[in-house]
N, C-alpha and C positions, 0 to 999 in steps of 0.2 A: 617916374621913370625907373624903370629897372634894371638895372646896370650890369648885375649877370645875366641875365637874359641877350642884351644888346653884344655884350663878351662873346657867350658860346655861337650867337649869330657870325661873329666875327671870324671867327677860328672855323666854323662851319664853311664859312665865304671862302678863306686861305684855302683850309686842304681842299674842298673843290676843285679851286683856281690850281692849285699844284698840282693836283690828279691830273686835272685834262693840259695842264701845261706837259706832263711827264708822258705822258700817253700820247699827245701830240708828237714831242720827241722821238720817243721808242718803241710809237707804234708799228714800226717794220719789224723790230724785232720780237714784239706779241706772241706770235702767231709758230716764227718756228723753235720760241724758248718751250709753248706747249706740246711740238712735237717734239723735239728733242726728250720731255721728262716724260711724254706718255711712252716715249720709245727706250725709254732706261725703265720704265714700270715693267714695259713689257718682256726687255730682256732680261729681268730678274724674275718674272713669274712665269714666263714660257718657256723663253729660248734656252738658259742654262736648267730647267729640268728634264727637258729635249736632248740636251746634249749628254745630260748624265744617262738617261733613259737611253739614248744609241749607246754608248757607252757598255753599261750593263749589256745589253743587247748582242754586241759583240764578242764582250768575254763568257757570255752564255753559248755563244754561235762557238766558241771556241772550245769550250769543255765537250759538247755535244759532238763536234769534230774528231776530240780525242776519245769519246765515246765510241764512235761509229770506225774508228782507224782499231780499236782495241777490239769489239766485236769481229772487223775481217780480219784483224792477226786471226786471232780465236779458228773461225770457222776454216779461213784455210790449214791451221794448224791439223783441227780436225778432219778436212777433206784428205790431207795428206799420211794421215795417220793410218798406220797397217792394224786395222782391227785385233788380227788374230794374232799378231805378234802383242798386242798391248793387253789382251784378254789372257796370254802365256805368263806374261810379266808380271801381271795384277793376281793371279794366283800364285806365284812365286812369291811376292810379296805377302799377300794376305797368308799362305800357309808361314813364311820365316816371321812377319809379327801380327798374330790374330786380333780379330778386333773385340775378340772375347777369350774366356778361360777354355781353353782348347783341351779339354783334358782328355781325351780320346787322341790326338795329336800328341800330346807327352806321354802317353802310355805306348802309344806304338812308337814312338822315336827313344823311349826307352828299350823298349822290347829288342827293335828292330838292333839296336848301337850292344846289349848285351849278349847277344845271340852271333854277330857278327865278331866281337871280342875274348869271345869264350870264359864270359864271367857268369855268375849267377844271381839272380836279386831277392835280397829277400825281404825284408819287412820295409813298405814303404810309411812315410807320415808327411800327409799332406796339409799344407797352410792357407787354404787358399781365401779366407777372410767373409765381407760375408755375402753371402751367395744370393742372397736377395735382393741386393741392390747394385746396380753396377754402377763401376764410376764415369761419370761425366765429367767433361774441361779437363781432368787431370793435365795438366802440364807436364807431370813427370810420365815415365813408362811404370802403369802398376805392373805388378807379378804378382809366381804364385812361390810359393818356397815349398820345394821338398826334400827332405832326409829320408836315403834310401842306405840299406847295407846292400853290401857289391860282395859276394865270394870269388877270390882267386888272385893270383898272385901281379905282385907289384907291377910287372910287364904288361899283362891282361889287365889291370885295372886302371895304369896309366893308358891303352890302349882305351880303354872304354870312353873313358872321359876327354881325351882328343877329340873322338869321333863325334861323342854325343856334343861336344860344342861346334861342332858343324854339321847340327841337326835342324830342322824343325819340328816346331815353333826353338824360337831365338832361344836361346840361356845361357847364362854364368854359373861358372862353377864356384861357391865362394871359401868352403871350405872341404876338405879332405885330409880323415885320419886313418892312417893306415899302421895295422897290426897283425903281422903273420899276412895269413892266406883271406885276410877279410879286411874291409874297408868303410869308413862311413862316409857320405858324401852329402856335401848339403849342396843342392840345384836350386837358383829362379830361372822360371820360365816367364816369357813375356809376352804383352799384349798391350794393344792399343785402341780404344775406341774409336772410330770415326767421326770426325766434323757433324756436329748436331744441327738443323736447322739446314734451310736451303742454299742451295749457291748461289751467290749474287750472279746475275749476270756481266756484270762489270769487274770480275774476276777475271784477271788477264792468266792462261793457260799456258807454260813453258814447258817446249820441248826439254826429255833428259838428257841431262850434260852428259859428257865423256864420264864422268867421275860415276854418274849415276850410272851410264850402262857397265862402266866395270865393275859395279855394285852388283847391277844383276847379273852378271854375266857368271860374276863367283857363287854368287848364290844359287843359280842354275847349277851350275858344277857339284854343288853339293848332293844333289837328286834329291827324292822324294824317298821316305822310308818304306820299305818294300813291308807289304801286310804278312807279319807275323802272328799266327794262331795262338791267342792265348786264352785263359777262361776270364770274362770280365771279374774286374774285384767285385766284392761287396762286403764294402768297409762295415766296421765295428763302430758304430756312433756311441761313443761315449756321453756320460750326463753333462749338461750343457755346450755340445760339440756343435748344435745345431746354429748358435750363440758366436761361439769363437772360429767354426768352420773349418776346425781340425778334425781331418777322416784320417784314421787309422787303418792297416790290411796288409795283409801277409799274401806274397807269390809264392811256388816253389819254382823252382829250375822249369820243372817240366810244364808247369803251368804257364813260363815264358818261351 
């Protein structure tokens, strides 16, 4: 006789007998304990990434919104926009700060501002750096620096340099020595490159404030310098000027 054999028989017998005793009991409730955990399966793998997904969906629907609300600002900004007044304005602008070294522009608003004051100019020295490459991103306003002598007296010279800072292109006067009937003047002139690279369209466009049009409004008052006749320079390039981008050259009076 085999005695574990006859054992595991036994225990075989029991949990049988308890199974279908148990199953007996709590066979009603079988059926909806399966539905219940297929339906907690389900709403962990369906329903809550459904719900994240509308979710997203919405605040997608919502940027796209603020997209398309930012676009008709824009276009009616633009529909409402005076062409020709903003094409007056944008050359007011571009001539008071160029988007390059305007030296044609500082030579007539020199010309024009000495001629007007009754001084005379005469050896300019230009700094204008280096000419081969221009700058990009600059964050600051580059310039150019120049040192000119001014002939004529203190009234006339203060008179000059008034003027010539309500010229264009933009400039600061930084320094001024004055001895007798003659003056030396150190000027920067300024410019500004333009935004590199395209415009996003999702650049929202603002009309100019009050502050902005009494910007232009003074800058218009300023006028534009009336073309004064004079004989182009043709600077003296010293050895390695080409380098440090210092032109030297002599005006006389009558040449301005």
């Amino acid at each position: 006789m085999d005695l574990n054999k006859d054992i595991k028989d036994i225990h075989l017998n029991i949990n049988s007998t308890t199974f279908n005793i148990l199953y007996r009991k709590y066979k009603s409730f079988v059926l909806p304990s399966i539905i219940i955990i297929a339906c907690i399966i389900l709403f962990f793998m369906i329903i809550i990434p459904q719900i994240q997904a509308l979710l997203d969906a919405k605040d997608k629907e919502k940027i796209e919104r603020q997209k398309l609300e930012l676009l008709k600002n824009n276009y009616n900004l633009l529909l409402n926009m005076d062409l020709t007044k903003l094409n007056s304005d944008f050359e007011i602008l571009a001539r008071t700060l160029p988007s390059g070294k305007d030296f044609a522009g500082i030579i007539n608003a020199i010309s024009d501002k000495s001629v007007k004051a009754g001084v005379t100019i005469g050896d300019f020295e230009f700094t204008v750096g280096d000419i081969t490459k221009p700058q990009i991103g600059d964050s600051a306003f580059p310039s150019i620096l120049i040192s000119l002598d001014v002939a004529g007296d203190s009234k006339a010279v203060l008179s000059f340099v008034t003027s010539l800072y309500k010229s264009m292109p933009l400039s600061a006067i930084t320094t001024i020595e004055q001895g007798g009937d003659s003056a030396r003047i150190k000027l920067q002139f300024y410019y500004k490159t333009f935004p590199q690279g395209p415009i996003s369209n999702e650049t929202p466009i603002s009309a100019f404030t009050s502050n902005d049009i009494s910007l232009i409004s003074e800058l218009t008052s300023w006028g534009t310098p009336i073309e004064v006749d004079f004989i182009p320079l043709s600077p003296n390039v010293s050895d390695g000027a080409s380098d440090s981008g210092i032109f030297e050259a002599s005006s006389s009076a009558e040449e301005l």
